[in-house]
C-alpha positions as CSV (number, residue, x, y, z in Angstrom):
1,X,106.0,81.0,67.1
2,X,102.9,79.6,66.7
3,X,101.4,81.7,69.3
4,X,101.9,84.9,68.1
5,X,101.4,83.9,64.0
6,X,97.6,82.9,65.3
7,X,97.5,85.9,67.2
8,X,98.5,88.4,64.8
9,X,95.9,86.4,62.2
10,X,93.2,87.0,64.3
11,X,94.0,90.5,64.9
12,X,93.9,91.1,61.4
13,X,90.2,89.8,61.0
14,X,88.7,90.5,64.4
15,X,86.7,93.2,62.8
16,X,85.4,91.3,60.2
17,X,84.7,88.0,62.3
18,X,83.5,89.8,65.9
19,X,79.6,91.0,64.0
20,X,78.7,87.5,63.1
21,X,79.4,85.8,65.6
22,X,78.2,88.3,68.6
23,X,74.1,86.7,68.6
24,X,75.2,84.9,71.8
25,X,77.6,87.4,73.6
26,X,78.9,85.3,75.9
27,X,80.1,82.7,73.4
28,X,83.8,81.8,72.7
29,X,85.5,83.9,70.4
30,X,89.2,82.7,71.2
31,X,90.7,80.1,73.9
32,X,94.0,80.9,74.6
33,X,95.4,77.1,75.9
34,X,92.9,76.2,78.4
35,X,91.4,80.0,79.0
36,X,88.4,81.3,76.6
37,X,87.6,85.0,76.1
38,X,83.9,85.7,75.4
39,X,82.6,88.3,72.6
40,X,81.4,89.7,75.7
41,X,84.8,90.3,76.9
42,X,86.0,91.7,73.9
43,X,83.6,94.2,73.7
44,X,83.8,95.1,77.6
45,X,87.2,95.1,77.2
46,X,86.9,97.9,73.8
47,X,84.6,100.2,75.9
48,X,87.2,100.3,79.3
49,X,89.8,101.2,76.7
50,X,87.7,103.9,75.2
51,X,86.9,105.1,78.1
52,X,90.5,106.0,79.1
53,X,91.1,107.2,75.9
54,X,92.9,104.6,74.2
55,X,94.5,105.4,71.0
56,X,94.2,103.6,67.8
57,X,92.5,100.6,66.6
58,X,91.0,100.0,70.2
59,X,89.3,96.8,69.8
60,X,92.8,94.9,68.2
61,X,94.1,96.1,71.7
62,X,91.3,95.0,73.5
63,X,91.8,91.7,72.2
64,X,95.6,91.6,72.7
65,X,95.5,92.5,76.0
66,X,92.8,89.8,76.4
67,X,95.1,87.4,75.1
68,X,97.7,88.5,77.4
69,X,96.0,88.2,80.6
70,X,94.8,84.9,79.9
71,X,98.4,83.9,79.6
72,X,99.4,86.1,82.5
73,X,96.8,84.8,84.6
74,X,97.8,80.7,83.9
75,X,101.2,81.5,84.5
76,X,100.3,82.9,88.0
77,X,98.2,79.4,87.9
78,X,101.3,77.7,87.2
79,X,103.9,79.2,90.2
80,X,100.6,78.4,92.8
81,X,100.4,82.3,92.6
82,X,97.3,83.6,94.9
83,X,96.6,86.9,95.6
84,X,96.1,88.1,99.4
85,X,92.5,89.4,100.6
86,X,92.2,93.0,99.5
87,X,94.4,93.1,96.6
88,X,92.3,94.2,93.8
89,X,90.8,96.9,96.0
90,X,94.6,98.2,96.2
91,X,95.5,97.5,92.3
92,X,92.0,99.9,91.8
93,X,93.2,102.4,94.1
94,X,97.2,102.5,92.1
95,X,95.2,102.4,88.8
96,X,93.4,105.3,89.8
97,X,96.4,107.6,91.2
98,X,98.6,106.6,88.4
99,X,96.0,108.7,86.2
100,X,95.2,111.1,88.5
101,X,92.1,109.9,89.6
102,X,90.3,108.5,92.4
103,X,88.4,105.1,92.8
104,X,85.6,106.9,92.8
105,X,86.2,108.8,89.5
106,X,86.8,105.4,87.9
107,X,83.9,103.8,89.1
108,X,81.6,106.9,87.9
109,X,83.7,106.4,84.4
110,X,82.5,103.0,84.2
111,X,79.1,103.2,85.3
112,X,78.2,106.1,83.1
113,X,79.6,104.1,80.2
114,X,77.5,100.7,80.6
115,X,80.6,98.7,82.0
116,X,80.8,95.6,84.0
117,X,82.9,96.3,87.5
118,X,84.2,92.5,86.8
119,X,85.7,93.8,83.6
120,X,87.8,96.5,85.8
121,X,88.3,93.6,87.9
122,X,89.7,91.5,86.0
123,X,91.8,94.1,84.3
124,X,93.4,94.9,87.6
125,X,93.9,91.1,88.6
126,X,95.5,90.1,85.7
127,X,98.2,93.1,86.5
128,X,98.4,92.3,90.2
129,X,99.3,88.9,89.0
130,X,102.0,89.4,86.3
131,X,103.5,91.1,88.8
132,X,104.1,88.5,91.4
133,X,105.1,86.1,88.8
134,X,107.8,88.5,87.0
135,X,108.4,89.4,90.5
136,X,108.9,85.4,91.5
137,X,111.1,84.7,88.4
138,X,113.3,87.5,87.9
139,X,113.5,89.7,90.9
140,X,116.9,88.8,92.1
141,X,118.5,89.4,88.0
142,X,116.7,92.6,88.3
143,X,118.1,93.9,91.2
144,X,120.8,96.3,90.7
145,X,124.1,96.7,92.5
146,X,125.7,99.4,94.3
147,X,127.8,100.0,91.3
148,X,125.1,99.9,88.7
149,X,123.5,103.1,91.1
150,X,126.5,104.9,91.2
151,X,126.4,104.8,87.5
152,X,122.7,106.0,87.3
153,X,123.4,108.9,89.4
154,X,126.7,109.6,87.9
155,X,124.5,109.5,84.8
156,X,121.7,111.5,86.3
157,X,123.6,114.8,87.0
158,X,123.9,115.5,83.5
159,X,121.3,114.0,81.5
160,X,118.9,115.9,79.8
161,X,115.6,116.4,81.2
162,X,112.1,115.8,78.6
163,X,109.8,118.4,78.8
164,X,106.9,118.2,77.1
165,X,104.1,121.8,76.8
166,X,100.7,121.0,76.7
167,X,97.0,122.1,75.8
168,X,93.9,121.0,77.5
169,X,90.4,121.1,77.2
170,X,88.9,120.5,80.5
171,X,85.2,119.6,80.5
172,X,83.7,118.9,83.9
173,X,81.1,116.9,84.4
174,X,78.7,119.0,86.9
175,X,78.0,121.6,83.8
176,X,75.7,119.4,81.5
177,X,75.6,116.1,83.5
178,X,78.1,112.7,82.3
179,X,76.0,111.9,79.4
180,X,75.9,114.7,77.8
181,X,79.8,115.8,78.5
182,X,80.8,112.3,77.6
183,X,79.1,112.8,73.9
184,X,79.9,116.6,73.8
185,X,83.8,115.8,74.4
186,X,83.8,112.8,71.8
187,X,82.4,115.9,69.0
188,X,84.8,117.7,69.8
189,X,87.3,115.2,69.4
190,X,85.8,114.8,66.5
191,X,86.3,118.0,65.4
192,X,90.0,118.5,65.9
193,X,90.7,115.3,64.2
194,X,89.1,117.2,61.2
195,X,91.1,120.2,61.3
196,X,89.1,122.3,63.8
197,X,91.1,125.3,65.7
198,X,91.8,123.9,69.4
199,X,93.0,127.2,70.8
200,X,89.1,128.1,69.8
201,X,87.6,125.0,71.1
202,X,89.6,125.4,74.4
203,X,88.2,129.2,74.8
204,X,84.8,127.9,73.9
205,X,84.2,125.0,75.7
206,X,87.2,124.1,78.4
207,X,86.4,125.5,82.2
208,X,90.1,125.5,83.2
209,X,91.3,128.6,84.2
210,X,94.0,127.9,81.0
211,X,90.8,128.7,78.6
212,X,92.0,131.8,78.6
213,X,95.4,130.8,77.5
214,X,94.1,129.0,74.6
215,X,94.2,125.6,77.1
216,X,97.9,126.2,77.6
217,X,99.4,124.5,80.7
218,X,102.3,125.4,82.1
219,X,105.3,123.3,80.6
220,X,106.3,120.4,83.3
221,X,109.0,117.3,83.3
222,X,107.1,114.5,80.9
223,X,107.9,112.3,84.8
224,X,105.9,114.3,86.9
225,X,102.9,113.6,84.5
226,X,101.1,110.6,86.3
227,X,102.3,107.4,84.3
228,X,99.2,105.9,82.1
229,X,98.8,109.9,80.5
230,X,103.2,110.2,80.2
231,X,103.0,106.8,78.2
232,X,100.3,108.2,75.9
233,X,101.5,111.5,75.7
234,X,105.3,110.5,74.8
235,X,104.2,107.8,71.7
236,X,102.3,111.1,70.0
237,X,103.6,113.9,67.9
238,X,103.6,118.0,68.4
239,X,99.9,118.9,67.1
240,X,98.8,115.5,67.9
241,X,95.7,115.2,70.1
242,X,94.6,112.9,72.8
243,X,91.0,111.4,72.8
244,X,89.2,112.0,75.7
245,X,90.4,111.0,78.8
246,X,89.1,111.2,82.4
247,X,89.9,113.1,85.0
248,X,88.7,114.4,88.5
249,X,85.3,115.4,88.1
250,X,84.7,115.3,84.3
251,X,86.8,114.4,81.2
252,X,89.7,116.2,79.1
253,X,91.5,116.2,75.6
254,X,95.3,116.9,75.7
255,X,97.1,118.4,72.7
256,X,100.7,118.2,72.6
257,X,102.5,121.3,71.5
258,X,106.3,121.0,71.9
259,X,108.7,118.0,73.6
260,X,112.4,119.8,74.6
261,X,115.2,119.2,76.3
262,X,116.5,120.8,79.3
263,X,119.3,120.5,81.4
264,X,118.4,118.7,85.0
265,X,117.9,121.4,87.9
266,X,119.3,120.8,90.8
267,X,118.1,118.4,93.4
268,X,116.5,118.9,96.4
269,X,117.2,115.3,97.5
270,X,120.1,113.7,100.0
271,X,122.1,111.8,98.2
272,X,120.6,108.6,100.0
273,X,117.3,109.6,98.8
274,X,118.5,109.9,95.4
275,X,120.2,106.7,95.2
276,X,117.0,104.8,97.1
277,X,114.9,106.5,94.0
278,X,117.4,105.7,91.2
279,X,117.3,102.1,92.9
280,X,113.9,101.4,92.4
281,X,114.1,103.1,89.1
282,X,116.2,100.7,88.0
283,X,114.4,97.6,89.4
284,X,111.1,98.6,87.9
285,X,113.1,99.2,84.7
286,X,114.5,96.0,84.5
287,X,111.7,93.4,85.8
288,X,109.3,95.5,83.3
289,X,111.8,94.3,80.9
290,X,112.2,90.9,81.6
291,X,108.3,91.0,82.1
292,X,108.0,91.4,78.5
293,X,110.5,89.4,77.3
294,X,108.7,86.1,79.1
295,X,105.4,87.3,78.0
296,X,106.6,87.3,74.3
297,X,107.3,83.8,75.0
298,X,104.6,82.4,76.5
299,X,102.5,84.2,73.7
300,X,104.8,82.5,70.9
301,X,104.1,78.9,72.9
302,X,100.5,79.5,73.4
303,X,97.7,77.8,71.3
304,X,95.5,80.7,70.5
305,X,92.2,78.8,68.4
306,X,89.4,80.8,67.0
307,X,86.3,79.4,68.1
């Protein structure tokens, strides 16, 4: 456990330690076994997660996930893991549809916040990476069997579906230039978090065509909500607001009003197509599983040193 009692030590004075220490930005602030992460990194790392609208104490995640990726990254290392020509390209293009993005988008999000394209890079290699070596270790435990998907759909036909109502404030970026909507939307993020009316901020400032609703979207399945936003939006709480995020063309904030429960309608699928979708379900459920299980491990082994 040494690992993760280091870890969880530095996380705790990271804040206080990160000021001092940042004259030469590219100096160690951790190693994590034989891998270092820079104060450079750290901070990189703090502005990519604000600028997807990260929750919470952003710059203890930064440097968790830092951690992590060092140790995802050697234990690629370790199973001679190398990733094929063009794979990062790919992991940028499924980063950016799993938020409803383009590459493009992305790549306007990180110049207009002073980011490094390495630090996206990196980001999206360390990903690509954990998931050949969960893939290597445990794909054949996580497979599931013809009678574990006859269970899931069994299961499927009756169980209830989330679904989650939402508000928006839509800010595009071609109105006042990225700048000045990037500052604009952090105000009013600002704002709400001080008690300010979001109905009257969405009517305001929000060019969606739900402004007039009050920013009210049309309530949808929390699935069909692309799968970095679901995560986010799922861990909050009705009234709870999102900071902003980006999307196509400029930059929202999300307000969750209600979560329910509905019954499933019925499906358009073939039964084959239903099984091959529960399958995959299934898989992805269970290596993401085992995924974190090893990786708790190899954090508790690790010898995290401040430097």
């Amino acid at each position: 456990m040494r690992g993760m009692i280091i870890l969880l030590a530095f996380l705790c004075t990271a804040t206080a330690v990160g000021p001092a220490r940042a004259a030469n930005p590219y100096a160690a602030a951790y190693t994590v076994n034989n891998g270092v992460i820079t104060f450079y990194d750290i901070e990189q790392r703090t502005m990519f997660l604000e600028a997807l609208g990260a929750p919470g104490d952003v710059r203890e995640l930064a440097i968790k996930q830092l951690t992590e990726d060092r140790l995802k990254t050697q234990a690629a290392e370790s199973l001679g893991i190398e990733l094929p020509e063009g794979a990062i390209e790919a992991g940028k293009e499924e980063f950016a549809t799993g938020r409803g993005l383009t590459v493009e988008d992305v790549d306007r999000v990180l110049e207009s916040r002073g980011i490094d394209q390495q630090t996206m890079d990196d980001f999206v290699e360390a990903g690509i990476s954990w998931r050949e070596v969960v893939g290597t270790l445990f794909r054949a435990r996580a497979s599931p069997t013809e009678e574990d998907i006859d269970a899931a759909l069994e299961f499927s036909a009756t169980a209830p579906v989330e679904v989650v109502q939402l508000a928006e404030i839509a800010i595009p970026f071609a109105e006042r230039g990225e700048p000045e909507t990037l500052a604009l939307a952090d105000r009013i993020h600002a704002d709400l978090t001080r008690g300010a009316n979001f109905a009257e901020m969405a009517r305001r400032y929000s060019r969606s065509s739900s402004a007039e609703r009050d920013g009210l979207i049309e309530p949808l399945p929390a699935a069909q909500l692309p799968a970095a936003m679901r995560s986010q939006i799922l861990l909050m709480r009705p009234g709870q607001v999102t900071p902003p995020m980006p999307i196509s063309g400029g930059v929202a904030i999300l307000k969750l009003v209600s979560v329910r429960q509905e019954a499933p309608p019925p499906s358009e699928q073939t039964e084959e197509e239903r099984r091959e979708a529960l399958r995959a379900k299934l898989f992805n459920d269970r290596i993401t599983a085992f995924g974190q299980g090893y990786l708790q491990e190899l954090v508790s082994d690790a010898l995290i040193t401040e430097r």
